[in-house]
C-alpha positions in Angstrom: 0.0 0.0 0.0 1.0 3.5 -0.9 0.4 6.6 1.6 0.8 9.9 0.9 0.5 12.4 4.1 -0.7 15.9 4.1 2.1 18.5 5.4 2.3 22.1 5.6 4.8 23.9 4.0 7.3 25.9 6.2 10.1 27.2 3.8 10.4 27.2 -0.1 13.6 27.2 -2.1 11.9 26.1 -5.6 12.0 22.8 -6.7 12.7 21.6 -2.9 11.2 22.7 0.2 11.0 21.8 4.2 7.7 20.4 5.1 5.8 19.9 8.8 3.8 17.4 9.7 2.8 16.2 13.4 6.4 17.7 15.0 8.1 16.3 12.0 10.2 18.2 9.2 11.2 16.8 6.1 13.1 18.1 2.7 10.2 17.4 0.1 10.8 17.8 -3.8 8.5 20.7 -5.6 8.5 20.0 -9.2 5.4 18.2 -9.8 3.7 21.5 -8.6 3.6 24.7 -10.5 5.6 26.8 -8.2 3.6 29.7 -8.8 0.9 27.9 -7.4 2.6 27.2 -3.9 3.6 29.0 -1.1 4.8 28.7 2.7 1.8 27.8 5.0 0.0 26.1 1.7 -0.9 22.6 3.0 0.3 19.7 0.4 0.1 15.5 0.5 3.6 14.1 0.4 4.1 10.5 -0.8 7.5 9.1 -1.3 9.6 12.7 -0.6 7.8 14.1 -3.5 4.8 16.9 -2.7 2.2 15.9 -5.5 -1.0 17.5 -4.4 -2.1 21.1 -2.6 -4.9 20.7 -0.3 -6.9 22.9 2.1 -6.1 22.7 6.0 -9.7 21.5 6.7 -8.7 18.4 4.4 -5.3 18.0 6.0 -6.9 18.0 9.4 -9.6 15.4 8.4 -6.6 13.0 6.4 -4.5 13.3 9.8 -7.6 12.2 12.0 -8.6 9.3 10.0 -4.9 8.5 9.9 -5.0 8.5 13.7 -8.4 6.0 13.4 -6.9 3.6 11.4 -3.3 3.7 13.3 -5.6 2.6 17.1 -7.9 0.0 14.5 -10.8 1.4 14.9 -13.2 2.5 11.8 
């Protein structure tokens, strides 16, 4: 199974960037998005160190919590 997980966006150096997610930063690769359509604070999913989709916070939120569900087994 593949997972990608929603981060936020903390610092931009076009085509690579640092990324947040629950206490975690990670370098993640820009290139698949238009970088005038990204900026810092902009929420995107990250799957294999590669940022491949923008999403709102709401949806971030929502993808961490059912993330959380399924990590205690419970639907």
């Amino acid at each position: 199974m593949c997972l990608g997980v929603p981060m936020k966006l903390i610092e931009i150096n076009y085509p690579v960037g640092l990324a947040e997610a629950e206490g975690v930063k990670r370098e993640v690769n820009l290139q698949l998005l238009p970088e005038d359509e990204i900026k810092v604070g902009d929420y995107v999913i990250v799957h294999v160190g590669f940022a491949i989709q923008k999403m709102s916070p709401e949806e971030a939120e929502e993808t961490w919590r059912l993330l959380k569900v399924i990590e205690q087994g419970h639907a």
